[in-house]
N, C-alpha and C positions, 0 to 999 in steps of 0.2 A: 777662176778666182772670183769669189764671192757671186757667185753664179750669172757671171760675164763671161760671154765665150774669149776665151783668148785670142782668136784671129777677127775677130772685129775691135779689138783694141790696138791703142799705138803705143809704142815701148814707151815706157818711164825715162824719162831724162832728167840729170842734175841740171841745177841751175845754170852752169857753165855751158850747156848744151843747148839751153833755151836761148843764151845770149848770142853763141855763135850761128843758128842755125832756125830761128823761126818757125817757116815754112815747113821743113821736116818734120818738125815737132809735132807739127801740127797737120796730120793728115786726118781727118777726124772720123769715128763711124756714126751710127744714125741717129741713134740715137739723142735727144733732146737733153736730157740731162746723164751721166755717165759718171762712174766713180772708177779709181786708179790707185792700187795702195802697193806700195812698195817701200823698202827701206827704213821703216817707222813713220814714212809717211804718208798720208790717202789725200790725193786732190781731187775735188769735186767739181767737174767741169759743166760749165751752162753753153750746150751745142745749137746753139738756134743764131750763128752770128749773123744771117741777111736779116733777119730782123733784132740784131742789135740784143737779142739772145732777151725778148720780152717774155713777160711769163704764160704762158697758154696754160690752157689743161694739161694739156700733156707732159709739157714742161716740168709742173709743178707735179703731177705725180710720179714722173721721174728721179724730179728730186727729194719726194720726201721717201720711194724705195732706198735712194742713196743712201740716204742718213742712216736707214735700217741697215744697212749692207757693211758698215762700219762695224772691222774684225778688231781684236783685242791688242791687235802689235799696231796699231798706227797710234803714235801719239801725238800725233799735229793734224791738223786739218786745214787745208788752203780750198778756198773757192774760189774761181777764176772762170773766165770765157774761154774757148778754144781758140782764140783770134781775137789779137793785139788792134785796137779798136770799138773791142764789143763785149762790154761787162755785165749791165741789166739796163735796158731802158724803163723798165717800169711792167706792169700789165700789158698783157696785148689788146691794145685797146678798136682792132679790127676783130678779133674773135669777140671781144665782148659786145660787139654793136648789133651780133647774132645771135646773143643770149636774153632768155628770157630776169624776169626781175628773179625767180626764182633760182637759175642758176646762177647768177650774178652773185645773190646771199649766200649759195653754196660755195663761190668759188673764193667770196672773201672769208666763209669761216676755213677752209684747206688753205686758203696761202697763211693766214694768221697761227695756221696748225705748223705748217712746215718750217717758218720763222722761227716758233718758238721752239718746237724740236730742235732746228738749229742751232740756237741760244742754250738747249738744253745738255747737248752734247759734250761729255763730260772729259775733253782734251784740249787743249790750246786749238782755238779757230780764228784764220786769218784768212780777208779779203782780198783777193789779190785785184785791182780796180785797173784794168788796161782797155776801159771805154767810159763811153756816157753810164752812169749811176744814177736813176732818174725815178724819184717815185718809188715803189714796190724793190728798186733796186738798190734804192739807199738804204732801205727799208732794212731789206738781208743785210747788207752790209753793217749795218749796225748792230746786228744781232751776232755778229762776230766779236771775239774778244779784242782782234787788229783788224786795222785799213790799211792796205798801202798803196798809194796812186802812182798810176805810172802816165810817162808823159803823153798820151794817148786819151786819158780819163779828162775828155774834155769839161763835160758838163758833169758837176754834183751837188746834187738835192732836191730838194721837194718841192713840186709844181704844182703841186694840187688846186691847192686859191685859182689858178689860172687857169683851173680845167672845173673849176663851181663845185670842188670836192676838196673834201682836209685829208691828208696821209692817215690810211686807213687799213696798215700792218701793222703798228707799232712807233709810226716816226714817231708823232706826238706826244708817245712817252719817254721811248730809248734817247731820243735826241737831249728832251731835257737830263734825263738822267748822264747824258756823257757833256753836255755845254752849260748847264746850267737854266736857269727858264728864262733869259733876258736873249740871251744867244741864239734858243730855241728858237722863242718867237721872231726874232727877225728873219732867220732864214723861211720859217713857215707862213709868216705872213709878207713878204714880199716872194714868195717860189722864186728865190735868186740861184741861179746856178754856177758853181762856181768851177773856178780852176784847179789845177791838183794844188799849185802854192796857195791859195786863197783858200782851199778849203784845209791844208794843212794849219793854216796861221788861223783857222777859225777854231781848230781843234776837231773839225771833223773825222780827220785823216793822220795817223801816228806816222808818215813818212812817207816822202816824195822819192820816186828814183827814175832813172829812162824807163826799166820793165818793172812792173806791180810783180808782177809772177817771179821773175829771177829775185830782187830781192824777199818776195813772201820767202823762198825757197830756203832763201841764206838765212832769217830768223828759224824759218822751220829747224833748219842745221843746228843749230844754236840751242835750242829747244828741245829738240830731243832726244840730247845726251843728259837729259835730267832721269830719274827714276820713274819711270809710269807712275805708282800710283801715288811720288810725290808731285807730277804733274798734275793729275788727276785733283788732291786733295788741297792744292794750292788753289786752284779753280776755284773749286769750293767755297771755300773760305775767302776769297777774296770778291768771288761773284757776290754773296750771303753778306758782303761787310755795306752797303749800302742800304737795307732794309732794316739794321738792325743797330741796337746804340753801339757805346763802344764796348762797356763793361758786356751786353751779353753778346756782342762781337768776340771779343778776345775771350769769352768763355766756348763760342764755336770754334772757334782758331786752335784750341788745346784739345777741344773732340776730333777734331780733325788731324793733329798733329800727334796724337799719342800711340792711334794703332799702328804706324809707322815705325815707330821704333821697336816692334818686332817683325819687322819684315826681313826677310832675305838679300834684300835692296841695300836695307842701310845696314846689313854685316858687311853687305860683298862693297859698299860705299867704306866703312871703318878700315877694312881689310886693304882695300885698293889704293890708299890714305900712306895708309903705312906701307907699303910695298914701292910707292910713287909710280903707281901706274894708274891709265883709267879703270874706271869700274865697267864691269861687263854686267849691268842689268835685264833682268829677266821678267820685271812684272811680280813678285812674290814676295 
């Protein structure tokens, strides 16, 4: 499936499976970064947990193949660690101490590539945050549509000032754009790391629970028994309403909402209405 052998992957499990059973869940293959799509759902797992799943090269090319490997029936996407403790700590800042200046430049224009691909992906994406988020890792995580912290996500934010460097994915912008600039600056100029409720009450984070990943799971559920490509064009629209006023806002919101009404989607939606049963969507 999507050109992952199937015996080096671990079965897909529902939310309910991850809460009773961890360690099962979790037998991991080698791979550094790995992708999982079943159900309408694809999680994209960051496997490097002894190091806190920091980003390498490798890392990062694995996951920006993930992003390509994204088939037509997932309509959610959860990012997560393979192990409850270990989300992103940032850069792997031991592999970078063996890089020259020249790949150092290389490796921040590929992660700033992989982020925004991320950001770019055109389904609901959700963080599932069950360790430290530090740097480069809060980084991703904001380039997701959701955060959810689980009680494990000790540390989150940007440490940069405290390393003689400014967050240098995207914090500096994505953060304003989701706290505001007064909000921003405090967390970037004091690199304070917070807790899952302190970074919930900052607005970091859309929700606190014991597992980041069982609850991502339960929104995913929730999520996608909507239409594809009215998921898809809700995104859209609603990604595009911060760039733009509101008058030629709401004139993208009607470009967006009008090829819709002849889809297949929303007959089998009208149809399914009237019948009072759910709709069986297809993508069409």
């Amino acid at each position: 499936m999507n050109g992952l052998r199937a015996s080096a992957r671990r079965p897909f499990a529902s939310s309910s499976t991850i809460t009773r059973n961890w360690q099962r869940y979790y037998a991991a293959p080698a791979q550094q970064a790995y992708l999982e799509q079943k159900d309408n759902v694809a999680v994209l797992y960051l496997n490097r947990p002894e190091a806190k799943n920091a980003i390498s090269r490798q890392l990062l090319k694995e996951f920006h193949g993930c992003l390509k490997q994204l088939d037509r029936s997932s309509r959610v996407l959860i990012i997560s660690g393979t192990k409850p403790g270990a989300f992103c700590a940032g850069a792997d800042l031991a592999e970078r101490r063996t890089m020259s200046t020249a790949e150092v430049n290389q490796f921040l224009v590929n992660l700033r590539a992989a982020i925004r691909n991320l950001e770019q992906v055109d389904i609901p994406t959700i963080a599932a945050i069950d360790g430290p988020a530090l740097g480069g890792g809060l980084e991703l995580a904001l380039a997701c549509d959701l955060r959810v912290a689980g009680a494990q996500a000790t540390k989150i934010g940007l440490p940069e000032t405290k390393l003689g460097i400014i967050p240098g994915a995207g914090g500096t912008q994505r953060l304003v754009r989701l706290l505001g600039i007064s909000k921003a600056k405090e967390l970037i100029f004091t690199g304070r790391a917070l807790s899952p409720k302190e970074a919930h009450a900052f607005g970091v984070v859309d929700h606190v629970a014991e597992s980041g990943l069982s609850k991502a799971f339960e929104l995913a559920e929730e999520m996608k028994t909507g239409a594809p490509l009215a998921l898809r064009a809700a995104k859209l629209a609603v990604s595009r309403a911060v760039d733009l006023s509101l008058e030629a806002g709401l004139d993208f919101e009607r470009a967006c909402y009008q090829p819709l009404l002849s889809t297949k989607d929303r007959l089998e939606a009208l149809a399914a209405f009237k019948a009072k049963r759910k709709p069986n969507f297809t993508g069409e």
